[in-house]
N, CA, C and O atoms as a GROMACS GRO file, in nm:
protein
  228
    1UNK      N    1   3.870   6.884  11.680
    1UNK     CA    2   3.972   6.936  11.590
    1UNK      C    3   4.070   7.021  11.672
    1UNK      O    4   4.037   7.092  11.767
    2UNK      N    5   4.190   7.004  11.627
    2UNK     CA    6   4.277   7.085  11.743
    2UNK      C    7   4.339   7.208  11.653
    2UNK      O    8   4.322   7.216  11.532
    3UNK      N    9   4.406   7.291  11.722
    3UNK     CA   10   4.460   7.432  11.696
    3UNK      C   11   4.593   7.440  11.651
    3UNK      O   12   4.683   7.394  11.721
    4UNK      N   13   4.612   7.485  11.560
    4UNK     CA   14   4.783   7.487  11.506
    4UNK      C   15   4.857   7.618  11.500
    4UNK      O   16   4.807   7.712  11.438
    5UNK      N   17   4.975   7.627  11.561
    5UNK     CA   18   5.024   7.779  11.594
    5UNK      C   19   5.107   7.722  11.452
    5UNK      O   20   5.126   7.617  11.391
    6UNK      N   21   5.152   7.913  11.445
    6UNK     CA   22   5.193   7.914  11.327
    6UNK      C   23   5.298   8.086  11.374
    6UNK      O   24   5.256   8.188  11.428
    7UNK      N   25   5.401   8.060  11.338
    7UNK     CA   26   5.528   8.176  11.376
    7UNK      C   27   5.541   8.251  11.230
    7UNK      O   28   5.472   8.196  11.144
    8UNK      N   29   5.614   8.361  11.186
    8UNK     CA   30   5.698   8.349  11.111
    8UNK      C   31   5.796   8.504  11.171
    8UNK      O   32   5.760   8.608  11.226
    9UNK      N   33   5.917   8.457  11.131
    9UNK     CA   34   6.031   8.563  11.195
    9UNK      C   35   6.094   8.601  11.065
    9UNK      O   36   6.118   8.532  10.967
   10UNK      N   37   6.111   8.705  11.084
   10UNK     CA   38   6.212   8.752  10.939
   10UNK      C   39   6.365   8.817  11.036
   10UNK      O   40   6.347   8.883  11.139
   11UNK      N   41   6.479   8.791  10.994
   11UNK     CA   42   6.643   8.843  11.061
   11UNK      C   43   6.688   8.859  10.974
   11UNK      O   44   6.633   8.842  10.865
   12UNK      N   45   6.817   8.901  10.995
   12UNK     CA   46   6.959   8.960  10.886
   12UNK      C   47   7.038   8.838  10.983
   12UNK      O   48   7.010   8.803  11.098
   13UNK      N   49   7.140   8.789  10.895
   13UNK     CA   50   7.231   8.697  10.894
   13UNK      C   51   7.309   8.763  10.943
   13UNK      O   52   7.347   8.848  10.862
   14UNK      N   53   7.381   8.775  11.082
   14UNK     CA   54   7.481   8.878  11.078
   14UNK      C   55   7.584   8.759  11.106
   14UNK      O   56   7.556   8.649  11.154
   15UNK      N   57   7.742   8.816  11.054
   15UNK     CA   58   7.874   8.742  11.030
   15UNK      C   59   7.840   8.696  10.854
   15UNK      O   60   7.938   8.642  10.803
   16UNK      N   61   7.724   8.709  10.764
   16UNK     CA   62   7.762   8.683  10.676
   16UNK      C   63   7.717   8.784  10.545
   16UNK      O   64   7.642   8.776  10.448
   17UNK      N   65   7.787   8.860  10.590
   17UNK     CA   66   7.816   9.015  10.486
   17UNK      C   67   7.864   8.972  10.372
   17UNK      O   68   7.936   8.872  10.363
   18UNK      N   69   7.818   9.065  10.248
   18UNK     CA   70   7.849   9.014  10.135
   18UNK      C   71   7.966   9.141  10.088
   18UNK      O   72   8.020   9.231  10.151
   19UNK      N   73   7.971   9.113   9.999
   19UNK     CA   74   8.085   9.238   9.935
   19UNK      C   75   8.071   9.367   9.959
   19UNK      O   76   8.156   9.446  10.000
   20UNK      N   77   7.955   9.387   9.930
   20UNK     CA   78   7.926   9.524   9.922
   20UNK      C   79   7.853   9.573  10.066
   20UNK      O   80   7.823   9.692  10.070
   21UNK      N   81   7.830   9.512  10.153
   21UNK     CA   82   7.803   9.526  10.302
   21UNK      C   83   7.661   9.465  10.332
   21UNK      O   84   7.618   9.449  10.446
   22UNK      N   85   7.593   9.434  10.218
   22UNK     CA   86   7.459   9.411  10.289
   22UNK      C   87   7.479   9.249  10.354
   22UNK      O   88   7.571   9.169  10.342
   23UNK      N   89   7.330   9.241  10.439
   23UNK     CA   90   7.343   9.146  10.498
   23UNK      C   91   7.236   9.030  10.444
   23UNK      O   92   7.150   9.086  10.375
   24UNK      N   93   7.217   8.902  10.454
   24UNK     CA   94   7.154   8.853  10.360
   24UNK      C   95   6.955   8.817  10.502
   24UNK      O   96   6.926   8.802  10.621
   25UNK      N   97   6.913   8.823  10.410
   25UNK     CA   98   6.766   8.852  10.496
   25UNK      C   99   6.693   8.670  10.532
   25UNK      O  100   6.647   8.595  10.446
   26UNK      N  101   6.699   8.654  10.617
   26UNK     CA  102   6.645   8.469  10.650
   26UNK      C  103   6.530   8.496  10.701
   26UNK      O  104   6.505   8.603  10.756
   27UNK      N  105   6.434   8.384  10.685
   27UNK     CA  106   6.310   8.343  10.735
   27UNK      C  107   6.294   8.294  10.824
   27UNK      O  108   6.393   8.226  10.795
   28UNK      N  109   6.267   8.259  10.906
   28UNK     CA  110   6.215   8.143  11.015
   28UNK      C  111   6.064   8.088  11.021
   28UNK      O  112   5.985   8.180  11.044
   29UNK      N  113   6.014   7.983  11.008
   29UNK     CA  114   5.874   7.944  10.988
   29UNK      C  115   5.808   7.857  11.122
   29UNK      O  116   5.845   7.740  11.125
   30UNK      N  117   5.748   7.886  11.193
   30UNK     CA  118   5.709   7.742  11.286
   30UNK      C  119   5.618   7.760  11.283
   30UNK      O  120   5.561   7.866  11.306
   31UNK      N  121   5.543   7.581  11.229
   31UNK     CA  122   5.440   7.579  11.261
   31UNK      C  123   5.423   7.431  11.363
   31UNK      O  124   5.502   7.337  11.349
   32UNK      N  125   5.344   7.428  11.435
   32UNK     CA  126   5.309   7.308  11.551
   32UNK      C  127   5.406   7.285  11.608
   32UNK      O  128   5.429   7.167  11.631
   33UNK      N  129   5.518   7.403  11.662
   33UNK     CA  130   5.630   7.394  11.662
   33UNK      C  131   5.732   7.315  11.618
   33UNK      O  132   5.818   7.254  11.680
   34UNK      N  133   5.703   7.328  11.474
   34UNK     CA  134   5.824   7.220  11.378
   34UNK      C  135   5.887   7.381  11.337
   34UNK      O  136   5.814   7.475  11.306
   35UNK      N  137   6.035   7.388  11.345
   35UNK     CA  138   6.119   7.510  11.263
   35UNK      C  139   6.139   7.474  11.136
   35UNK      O  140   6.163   7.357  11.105
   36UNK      N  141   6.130   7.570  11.052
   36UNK     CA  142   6.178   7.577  10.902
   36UNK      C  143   6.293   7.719  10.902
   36UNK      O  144   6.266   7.834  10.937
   37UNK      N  145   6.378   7.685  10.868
   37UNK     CA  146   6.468   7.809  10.806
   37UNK      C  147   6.505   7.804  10.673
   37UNK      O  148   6.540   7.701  10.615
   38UNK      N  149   6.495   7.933  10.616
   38UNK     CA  150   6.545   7.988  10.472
   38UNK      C  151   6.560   8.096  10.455
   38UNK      O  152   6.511   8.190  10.517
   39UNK      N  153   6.658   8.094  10.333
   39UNK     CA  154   6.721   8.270  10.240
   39UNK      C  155   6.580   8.307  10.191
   39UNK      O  156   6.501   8.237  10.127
   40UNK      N  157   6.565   8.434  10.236
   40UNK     CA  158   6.476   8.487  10.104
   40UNK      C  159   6.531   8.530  10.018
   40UNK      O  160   6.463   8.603   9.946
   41UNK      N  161   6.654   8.513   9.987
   41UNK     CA  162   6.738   8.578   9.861
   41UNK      C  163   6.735   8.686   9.836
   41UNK      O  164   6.689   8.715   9.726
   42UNK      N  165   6.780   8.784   9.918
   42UNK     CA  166   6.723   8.921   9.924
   42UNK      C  167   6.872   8.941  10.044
   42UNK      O  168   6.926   8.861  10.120
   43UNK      N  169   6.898   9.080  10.012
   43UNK     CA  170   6.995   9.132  10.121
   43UNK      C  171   6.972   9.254  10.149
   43UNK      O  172   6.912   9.324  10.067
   44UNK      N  173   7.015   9.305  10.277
   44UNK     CA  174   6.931   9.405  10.311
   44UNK      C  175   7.063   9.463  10.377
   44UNK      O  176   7.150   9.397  10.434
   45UNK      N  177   7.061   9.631  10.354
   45UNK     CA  178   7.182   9.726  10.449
   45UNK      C  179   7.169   9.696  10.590
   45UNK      O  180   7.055   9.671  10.627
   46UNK      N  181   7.255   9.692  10.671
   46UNK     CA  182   7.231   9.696  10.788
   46UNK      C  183   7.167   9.762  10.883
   46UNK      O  184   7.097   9.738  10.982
   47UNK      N  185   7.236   9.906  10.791
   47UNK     CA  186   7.155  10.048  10.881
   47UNK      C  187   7.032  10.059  10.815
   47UNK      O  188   6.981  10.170  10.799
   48UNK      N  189   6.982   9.959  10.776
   48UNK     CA  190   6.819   9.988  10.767
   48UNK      C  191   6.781   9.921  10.818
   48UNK      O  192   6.673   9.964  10.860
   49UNK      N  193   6.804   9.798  10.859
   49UNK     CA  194   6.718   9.657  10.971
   49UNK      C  195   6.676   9.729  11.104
   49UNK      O  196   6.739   9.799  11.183
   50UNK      N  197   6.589   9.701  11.101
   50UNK     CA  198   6.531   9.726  11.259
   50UNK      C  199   6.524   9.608  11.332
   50UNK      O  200   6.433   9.529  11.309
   51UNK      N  201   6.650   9.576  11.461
   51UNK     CA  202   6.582   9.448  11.464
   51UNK      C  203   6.425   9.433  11.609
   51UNK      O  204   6.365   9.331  11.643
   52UNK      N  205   6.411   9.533  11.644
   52UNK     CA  206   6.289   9.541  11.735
   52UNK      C  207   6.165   9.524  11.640
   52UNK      O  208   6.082   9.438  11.668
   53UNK      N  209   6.151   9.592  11.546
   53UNK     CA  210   6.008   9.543  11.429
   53UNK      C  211   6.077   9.444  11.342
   53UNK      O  212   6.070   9.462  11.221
   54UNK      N  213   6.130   9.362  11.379
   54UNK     CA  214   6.198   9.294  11.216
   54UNK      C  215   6.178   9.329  11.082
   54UNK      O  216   6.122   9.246  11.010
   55UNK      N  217   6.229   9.481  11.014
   55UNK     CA  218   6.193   9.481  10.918
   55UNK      C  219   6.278   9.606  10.892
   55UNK      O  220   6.336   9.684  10.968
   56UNK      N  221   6.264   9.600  10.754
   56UNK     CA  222   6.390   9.717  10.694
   56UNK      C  223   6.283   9.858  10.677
   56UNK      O  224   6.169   9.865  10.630
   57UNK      N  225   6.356   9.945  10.725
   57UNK     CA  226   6.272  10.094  10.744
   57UNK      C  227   6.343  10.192  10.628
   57UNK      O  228   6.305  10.308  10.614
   0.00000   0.00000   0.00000
């Protein structure tokens, strides 16, 4: 039986700011190194992204 890696990345979309400044929050998924990308439908301030922990503080 063999071993299956499995990623997941969370980013802010930057260049696609919405009205009110936030930035919109994407997924990244790999598994067996196949990529998946998606919105989590969610937007997040900028000055809260961390992008060294990927995650809003």
């Amino acid at each position: 039986m063999s071993r299956s890696t499995f990623k997941i990345l969370f980013y802010v979309k930057k260049g696609s700011e919405r009205a009110n400044g936030y930035l919109p929050l994407m997924c990244r998924l790999t598994v067996d190194g196949e990529i998946k990308q998606f919105s989590c439908k969610l937007d997040v301030p900028p000055k809260l992204w961390d992008v060294k922990t990927a995650r809003a503080t």
